[in-house]
C-alpha positions as CSV (number, residue, x, y, z in Angstrom):
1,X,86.0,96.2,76.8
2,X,85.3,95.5,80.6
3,X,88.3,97.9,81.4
4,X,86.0,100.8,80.3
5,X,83.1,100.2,82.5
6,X,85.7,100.2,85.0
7,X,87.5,103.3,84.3
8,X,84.6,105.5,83.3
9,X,82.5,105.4,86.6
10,X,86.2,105.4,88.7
11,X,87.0,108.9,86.7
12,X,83.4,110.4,87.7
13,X,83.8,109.3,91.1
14,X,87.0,111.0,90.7
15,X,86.0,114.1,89.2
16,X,83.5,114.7,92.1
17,X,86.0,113.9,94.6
18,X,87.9,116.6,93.1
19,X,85.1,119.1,92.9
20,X,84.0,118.4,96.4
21,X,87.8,119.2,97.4
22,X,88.1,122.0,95.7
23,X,85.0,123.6,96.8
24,X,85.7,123.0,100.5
25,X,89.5,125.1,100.2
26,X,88.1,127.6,97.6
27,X,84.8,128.6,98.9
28,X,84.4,127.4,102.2
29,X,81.7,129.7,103.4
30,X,79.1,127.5,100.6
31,X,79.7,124.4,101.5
32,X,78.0,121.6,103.0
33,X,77.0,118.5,104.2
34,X,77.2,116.7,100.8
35,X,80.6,118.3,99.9
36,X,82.3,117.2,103.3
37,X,80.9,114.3,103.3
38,X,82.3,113.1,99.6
39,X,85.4,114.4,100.3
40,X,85.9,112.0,103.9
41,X,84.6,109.2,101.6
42,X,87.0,109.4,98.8
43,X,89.7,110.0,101.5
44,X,88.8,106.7,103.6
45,X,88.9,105.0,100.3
46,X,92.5,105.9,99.5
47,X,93.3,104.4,102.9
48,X,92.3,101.0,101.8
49,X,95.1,98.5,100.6
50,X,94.0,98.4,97.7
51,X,97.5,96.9,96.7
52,X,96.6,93.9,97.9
53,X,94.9,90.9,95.8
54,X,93.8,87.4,96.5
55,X,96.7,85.1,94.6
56,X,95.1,83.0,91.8
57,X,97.4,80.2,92.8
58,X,98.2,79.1,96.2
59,X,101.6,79.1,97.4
60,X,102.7,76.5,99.4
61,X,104.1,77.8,103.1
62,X,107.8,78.3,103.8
């Protein structure tokens, strides 16, 4: 159940990632402030090690 809450707002924050994108290389004449500006954001965010996770359990040190 909590994995929904999850996904559905990180797929519309997805999907407007993806339309700022694709409005930027397919009409770039129209766009603006707002479109730039969501596309930079959801690029920083990519940049963020996400891969990394506090352990639940420490480990002792070698």
């Amino acid at each position: 159940m909590a994995r929904r809450w999850i996904l559905l707002p990180a797929l519309a924050l997805g999907g407007v990632w993806w339309w700022a994108v694709l409005r930027i290389v397919l009409v770039p004449e129209n766009t603006g402030l707002v479109e730039g500006v969501v596309a930079a954001g959801g690029w920083g965010l990519s940049l963020l090690p996400v891969h990394v996770a506090s352990a639940r359990q420490r480990r002792p040190p070698l």
